[in-house]
Steps between C-alpha positions, in 0.01 A plus 500: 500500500496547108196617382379451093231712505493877537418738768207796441559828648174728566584801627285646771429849411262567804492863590775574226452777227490471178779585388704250708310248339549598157860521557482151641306391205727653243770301693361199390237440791129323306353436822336703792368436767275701726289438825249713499215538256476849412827530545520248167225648317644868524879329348320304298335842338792649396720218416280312335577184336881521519594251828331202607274574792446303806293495816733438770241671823252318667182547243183564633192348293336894457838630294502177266262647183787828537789235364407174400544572146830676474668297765792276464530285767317507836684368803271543778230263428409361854140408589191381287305840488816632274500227298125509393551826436826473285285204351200760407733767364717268274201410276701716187857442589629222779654671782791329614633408864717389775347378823614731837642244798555612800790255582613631833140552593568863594161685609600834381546317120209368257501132365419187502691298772634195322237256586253670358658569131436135390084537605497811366626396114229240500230690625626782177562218236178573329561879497586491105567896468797506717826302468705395807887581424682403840569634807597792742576602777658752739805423745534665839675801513841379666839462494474108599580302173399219680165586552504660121580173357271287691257723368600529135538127531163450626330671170730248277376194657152593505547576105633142464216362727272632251702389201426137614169546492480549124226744467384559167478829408719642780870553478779587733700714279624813701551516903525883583686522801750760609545844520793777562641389807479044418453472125855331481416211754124487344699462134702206686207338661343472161309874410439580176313824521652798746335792600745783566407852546776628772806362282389683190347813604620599855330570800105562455360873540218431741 
């Protein structure tokens, strides 16, 4: 399908050194992503202020005071005690992010399962320090396009259940959905935020 808007590439730097990542970002590359904590303060140390940053890991309420003000974007915002949290640390600059859905409802994943995204943004709408951007989510690892669309699909209609809605102060602007191996079907199923770390850096050193 034609798409009019444009696609954001983070690049997922987890376990890479820094010097891959500055090469990426003198390659034109503003955004990073990383899913660990420390693992984004200790990059965030040394590179300072040059990319974008953004919280792609599942975020446990303890680490929240270590990022809340240098972070981009957080896309792993999945239960109420995280949100109060992200509420209580965005007092001096809104922190803003994407709700987690766990649309195939995987038990090794975190995330909302679809039905309960819509309670969840009305039991937040009062939370005035953070701002709700979109959605993501995380596709099975597989080979089955089938199931990979279904999946991708599944985030896009929840987005425009949501839309209907018409909730002030909320907005639908980004889905972040795909990675290495399904960011082209993700793009075609209506993605506007990938999160490739494989396709730009190589293998991981773990």
């Amino acid at each position: 399908m034609g798409r009019k808007d444009g696609v954001k590439l983070i690049a997922v730097s987890k376990t890479q050194p820094i010097e891959l990542i500055e090469e990426a970002i003198s390659c034109g590359i503003r955004d990073i992503g990383e899913n660990k904590v420390q693992e984004l303060i200790d990059k965030m140390d040394i590179l300072k202020d040059i990319p974008y940053y953004h919280m792609i890991g599942h975020l446990q309420t303890n680490k929240v005071k270590y990022i809340a003000e240098d972070v981009h974007l957080i896309h792993s915002l999945d239960r109420i005690s995280l949100a109060k949290e992200l509420n209580k640390r965005g007092v001096n600059k809104n922190i803003d992010c994407l709700i987690q859905v766990n649309i195939s409802k995987e038990d090794t994943k975190f995330g909302l399962v679809k039905d309960e995204v819509i309670p969840f943004i009305e039991e937040i709408m009062g939370f005035n320090n953070i701002n709700i951007k979109g959605l993501m989510t995380i596709a099975p690892f597989t080979d089955d396009e089938k199931v990979l669309r279904m999946v991708f699909r599944g985030l896009y209609e929840l987005k425009e259940e949501i839309l209907k809605r018409r909730y002030k102060e909320l907005n639908m602007d980004i889905l972040s959905m795909g990675m290495t191996n399904d960011f082209e079907i993700a793009i075609e199923e209506g993605s506007n935020m990938v999160r490739v770390g494989t396709g730009i850096f190589g293998k991981r050193n773990y």
